[in-house]
N, C-alpha and C positions, 0 to 999 in steps of 0.2 A: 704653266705646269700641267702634265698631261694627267686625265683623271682616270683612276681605275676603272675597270670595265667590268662587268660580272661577273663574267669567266673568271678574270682574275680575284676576285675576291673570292669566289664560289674554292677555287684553287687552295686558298691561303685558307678559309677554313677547313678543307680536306687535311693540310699538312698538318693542321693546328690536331687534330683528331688523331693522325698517324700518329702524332709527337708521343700522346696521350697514352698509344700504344707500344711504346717501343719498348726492347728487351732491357729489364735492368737487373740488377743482380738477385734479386726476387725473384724476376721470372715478367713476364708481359702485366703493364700494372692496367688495372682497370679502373674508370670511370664511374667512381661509386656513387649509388642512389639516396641521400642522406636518409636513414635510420629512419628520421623525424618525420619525414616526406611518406615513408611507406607504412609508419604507425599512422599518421593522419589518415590517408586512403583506409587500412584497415578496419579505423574507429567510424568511421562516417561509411562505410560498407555496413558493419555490425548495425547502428543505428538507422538507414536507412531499412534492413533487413527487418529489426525489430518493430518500425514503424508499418511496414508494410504486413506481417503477422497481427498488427493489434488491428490495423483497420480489416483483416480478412476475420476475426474472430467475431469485430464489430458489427459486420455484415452477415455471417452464420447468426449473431443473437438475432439482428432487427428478419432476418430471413424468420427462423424460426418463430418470432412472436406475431409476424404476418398468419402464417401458416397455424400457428392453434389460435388465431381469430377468425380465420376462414374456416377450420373445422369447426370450433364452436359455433358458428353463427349454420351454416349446414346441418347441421346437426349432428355427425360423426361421434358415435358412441365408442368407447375405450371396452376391449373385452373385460371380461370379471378378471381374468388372471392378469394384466396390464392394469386393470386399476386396484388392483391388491397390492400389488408393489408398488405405486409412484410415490415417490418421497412426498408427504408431508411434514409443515414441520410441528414439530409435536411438543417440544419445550424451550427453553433459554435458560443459559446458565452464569454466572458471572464468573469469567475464569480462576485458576489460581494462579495465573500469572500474573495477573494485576495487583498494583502495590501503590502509596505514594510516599512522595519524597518532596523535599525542599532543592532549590537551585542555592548557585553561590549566592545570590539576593534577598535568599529566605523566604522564596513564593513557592507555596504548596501545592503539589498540582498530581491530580488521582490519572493515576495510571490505568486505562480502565480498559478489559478484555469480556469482549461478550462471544457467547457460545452457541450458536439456534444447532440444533440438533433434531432427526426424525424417530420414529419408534426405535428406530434400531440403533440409535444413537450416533447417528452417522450426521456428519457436516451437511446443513442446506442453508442458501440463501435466504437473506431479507428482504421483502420490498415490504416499507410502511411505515410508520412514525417509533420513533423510542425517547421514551421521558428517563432520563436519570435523575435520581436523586441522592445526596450523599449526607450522611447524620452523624455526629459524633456525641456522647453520652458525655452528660455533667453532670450528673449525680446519679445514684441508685435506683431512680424512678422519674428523670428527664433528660431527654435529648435537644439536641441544636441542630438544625440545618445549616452546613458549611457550603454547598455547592447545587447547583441542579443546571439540566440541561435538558433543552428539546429537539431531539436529532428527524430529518425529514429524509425522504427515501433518497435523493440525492448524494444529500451527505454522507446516509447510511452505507450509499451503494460505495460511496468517496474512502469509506473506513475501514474496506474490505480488505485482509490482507495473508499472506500466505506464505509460509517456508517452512526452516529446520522448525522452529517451534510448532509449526501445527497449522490450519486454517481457522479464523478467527475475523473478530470485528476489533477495532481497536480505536481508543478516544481516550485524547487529555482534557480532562478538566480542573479548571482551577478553583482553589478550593479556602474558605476563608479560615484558616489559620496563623494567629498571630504567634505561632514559635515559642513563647514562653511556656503555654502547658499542651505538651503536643499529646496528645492519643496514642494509644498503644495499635490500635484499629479505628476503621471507617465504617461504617453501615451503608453499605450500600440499596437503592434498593431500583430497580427497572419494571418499565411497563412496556410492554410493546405489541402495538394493534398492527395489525395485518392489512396492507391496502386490497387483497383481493375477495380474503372472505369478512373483514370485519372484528376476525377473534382477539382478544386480548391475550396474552400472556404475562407474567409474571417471574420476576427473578430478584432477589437479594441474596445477601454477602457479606462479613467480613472482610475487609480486606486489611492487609498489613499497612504500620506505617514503616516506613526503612529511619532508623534513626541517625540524625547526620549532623555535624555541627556546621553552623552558621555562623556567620560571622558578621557578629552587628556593627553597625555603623561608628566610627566616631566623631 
């Protein structure tokens, strides 16, 4: 048996491709590119895009924090009018967004929104340790500790977050509540030291409980 030769295969794919094209009562039908094929390319374009964005932003920070080490260490003084306005931050606040709630499980876990703000009450970063604590009242003259936590600049920098709602810190905490006598509120209360100059700040709160039925065991 004689074996095909390139040409001829080369041949028999051409025709295979004409075929593909030929007039039909439509009109010349084309060789469609699946849908799925060109979402995929487009999703993995976007993500490579947004990957390549965070590491340039990443590079502006570590650029910048090279450069106010090399002027502080120079000496580089900041004019009076430049150093009138740099943002310090000047309070914290515990949002009123924050709330807690029970899951299907009946685990209580504090919603919790922190706020740093500068004289003018404008959004500024964290860097530096934040203790939370959270109390609920048992009588008219004592409290109980349901919850605490100690966040480090890592995490802090981890709990950073931003959108329709606002610019904010954001953290769950689980909170010991056994569900039979829930709180109407939480007491919140935060400490948060400053890693560059040492200050302490302060914030407490109210926070709502969202009332929710639970479904116990049987």
């Amino acid at each position: 048996m004689t074996k095909p030769s390139r040409r001829s295969n080369r041949t028999l794919l051409a025709a295979a491709l004409l075929g593909a094209c030929l007039p039909s009562a439509g009109g010349c039908s084309r060789v469609a590119v699946p849908r799925t094929t060109e979402e995929g390319l487009r999703e993995q374009l976007s993500k490579m895009t947004r990957e390549r964005d965070d590491l340039a932003r990443e590079n502006r920070d570590y650029k910048a924090k090279l450069e106010a080490k090399a002027s502080s260490a120079s000496g580089v003084l900041m004019s009076a009018e430049a150093e009138g306005v740099l943002p310090r931050l000047a309070d914290i606040f515990v949002g009123g967004m924050s709330f807690v709630e029970a899951d299907s499980k009946g685990v209580w876990t504090l919603h919790l929104v922190i706020e740093p703000v500068d004289g003018r009450r404008r959004f500024i970063p964290l860097t530096g340790d934040l203790r939370i604590g959270a109390n609920i009242d048992i009588s008219t003259t004592e409290s109980a500790p349901v919850g605490d936590a100690t966040v480090g600049p890592k995490a802090l920098s981890d709990a950073y977050r931003t959108g329709f709602m606002g610019t904010h810190y954001s953290f769950d905490l689980p909170l010991k509540l056994d569900g039979r006598t829930v709180p109407a509120e939480v007491h919140v209360k935060c400490e948060f030291v400053d890693a560059q100059t040492g200050n302490k700040l302060l914030a407490s709160g109210l926070v709502r409980v969202r009332r929710t039925t639970v479904a116990s065991d049987e």
